[in-house]
N, C-alpha and C positions, 0 to 999 in steps of 0.2 A: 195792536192798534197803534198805527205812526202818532196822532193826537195823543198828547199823552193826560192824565188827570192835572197833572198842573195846569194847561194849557184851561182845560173845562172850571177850575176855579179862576182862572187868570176873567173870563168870559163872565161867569158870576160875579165877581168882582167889579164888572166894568157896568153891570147892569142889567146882564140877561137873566131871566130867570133858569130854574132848573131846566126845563124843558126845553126852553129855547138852546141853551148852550149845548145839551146832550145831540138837538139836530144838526148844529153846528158842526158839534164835533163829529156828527155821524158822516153828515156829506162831506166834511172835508176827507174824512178819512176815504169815502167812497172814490172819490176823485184822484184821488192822491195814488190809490193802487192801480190806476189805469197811468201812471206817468213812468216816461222811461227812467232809468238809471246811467248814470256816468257811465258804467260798464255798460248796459246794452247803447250807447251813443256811441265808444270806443269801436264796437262790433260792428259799427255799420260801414259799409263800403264807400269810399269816397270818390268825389269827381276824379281823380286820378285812377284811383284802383278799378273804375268804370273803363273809363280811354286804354288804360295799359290791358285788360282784357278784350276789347273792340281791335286793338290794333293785333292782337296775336289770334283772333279769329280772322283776322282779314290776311294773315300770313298764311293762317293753314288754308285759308281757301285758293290762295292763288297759289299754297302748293298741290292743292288737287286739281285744280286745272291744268297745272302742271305737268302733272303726272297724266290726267286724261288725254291731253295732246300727246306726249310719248306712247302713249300706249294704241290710240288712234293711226299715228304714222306707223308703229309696228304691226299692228294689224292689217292696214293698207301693202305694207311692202309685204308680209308673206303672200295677202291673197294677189298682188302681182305677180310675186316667184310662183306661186301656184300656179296660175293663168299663163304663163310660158312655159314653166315645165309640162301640163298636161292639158295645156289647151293648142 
């Protein structure tokens, strides 16, 4: 439990009753387990680390286009050399 019993006396003390402070403390506590932590904020991927993977997908693709035009023009020149040699 993040709430801790101090916290639930702190709550009594100020005016709530039993009941009340234990809900208190319950939702806070429910709430409180759905929030990130410093470390998973650290984990996350940043405006930068987005762009610098964007740009190196946009490398490999224009090196496979790259590659598919080479490989297009060699294809084209053998079935030329074919076409004179047995046509």
């Amino acid at each position: 439990m993040v709430v801790t019993v101090r916290t639930l006396r702190k709550l009594e003390s100020a005016g709530f009753d039993r009941v009340q402070a234990e809900a208190l403390v319950e939702a806070f506590d429910a709430d409180l387990d759905d929030l990130a932590t410093k470390m998973d904020l650290r984990s996350l991927a940043t405006k930068a680390d987005v762009a610098t993977v964007k740009a190196d997908i946009a490398t490999v693709k224009a090196d496979i286009y790259r590659a598919m035009l080479v490989q297009t023009f060699a294809i084209a020149g053998m079935l030329f050399a074919a076409l004179r040699i047995f046509g």
